[in-house]
C-alpha positions in Angstrom: 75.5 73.2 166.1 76.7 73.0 163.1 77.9 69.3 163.4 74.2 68.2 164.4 73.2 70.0 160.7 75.6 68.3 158.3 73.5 70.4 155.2 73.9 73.8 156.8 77.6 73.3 157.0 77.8 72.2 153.5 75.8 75.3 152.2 77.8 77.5 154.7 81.2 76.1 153.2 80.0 76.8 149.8 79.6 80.4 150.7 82.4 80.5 152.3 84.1 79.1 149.0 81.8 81.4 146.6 83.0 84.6 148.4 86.7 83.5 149.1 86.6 83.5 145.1 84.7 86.5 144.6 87.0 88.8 146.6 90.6 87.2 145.4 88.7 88.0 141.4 88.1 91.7 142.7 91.8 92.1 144.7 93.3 90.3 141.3 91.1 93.0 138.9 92.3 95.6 141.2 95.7 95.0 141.3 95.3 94.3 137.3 93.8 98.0 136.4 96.7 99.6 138.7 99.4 97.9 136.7 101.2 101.3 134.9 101.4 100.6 130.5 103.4 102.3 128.7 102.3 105.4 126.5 101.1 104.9 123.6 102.6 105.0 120.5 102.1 108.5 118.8 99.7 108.1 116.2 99.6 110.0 112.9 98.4 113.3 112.0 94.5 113.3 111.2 95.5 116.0 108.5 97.9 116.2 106.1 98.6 119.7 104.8 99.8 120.0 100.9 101.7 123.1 99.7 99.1 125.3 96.9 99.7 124.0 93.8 102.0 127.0 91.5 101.5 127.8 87.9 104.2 124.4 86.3 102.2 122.2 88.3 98.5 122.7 86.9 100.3 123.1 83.6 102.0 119.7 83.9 98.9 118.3 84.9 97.1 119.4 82.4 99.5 118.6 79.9 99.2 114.7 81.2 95.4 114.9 80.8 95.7 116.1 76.9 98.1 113.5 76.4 95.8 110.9 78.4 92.9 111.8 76.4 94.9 111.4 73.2 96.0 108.3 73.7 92.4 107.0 74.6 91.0 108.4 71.5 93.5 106.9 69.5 93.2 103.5 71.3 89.0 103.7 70.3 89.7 104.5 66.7 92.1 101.8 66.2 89.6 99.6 67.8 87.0 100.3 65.3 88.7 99.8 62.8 89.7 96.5 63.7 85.8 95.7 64.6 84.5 97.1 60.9 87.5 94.7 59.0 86.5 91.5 61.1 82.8 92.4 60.3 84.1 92.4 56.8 85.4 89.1 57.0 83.1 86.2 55.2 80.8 83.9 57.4 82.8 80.1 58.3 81.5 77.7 55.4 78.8 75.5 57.8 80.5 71.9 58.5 78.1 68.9 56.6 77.2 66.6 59.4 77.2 62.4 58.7 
């Protein structure tokens, strides 16, 4: 029958071909997901726990904020100084053109 219908047999080869590829994609998939991986990696704490900061510590801190705060207020009054004695400074002579 099927050599008297040359365009069925082509359409039922096809299939034939269209599943033959769609089961060997699931068997490979299959066979894929079963493969064992190895563990992963463990990954690093989500919390870090610090020890309560003691008396010398919030003293040393503190002691680097005074001195940070120094040296800032120091750095602003030696800029404005500089600013005020280059405001002093005369204007450039203007250039005569030709």
């Amino acid at each position: 029958m099927l050599n008297r219908l040359p365009s069925l047999s082509r359409v039922f080869t096809k299939s034939l071909e269209v599943i033959g590829a769609g089961l060997t994609s699931a068997l490979v998939a299959f066979m894929l997901g079963r493969v064992e991986r190895p563990a992963p990696a463990p990954s690093f704490p989500a919390v870090v726990h610090l020890a309560p900061a003691d008396e010398e510590m919030m003293r040393s801190v503190r002691s680097d904020q005074a001195a940070l705060l120094d040296q800032m207020r120091s750095d602003s009054q030696a800029r404005s100084t500089q600013l005020a004695s280059v405001a002093q400074l005369p204007a450039p002579a203007a250039v005569a053109r030709r």
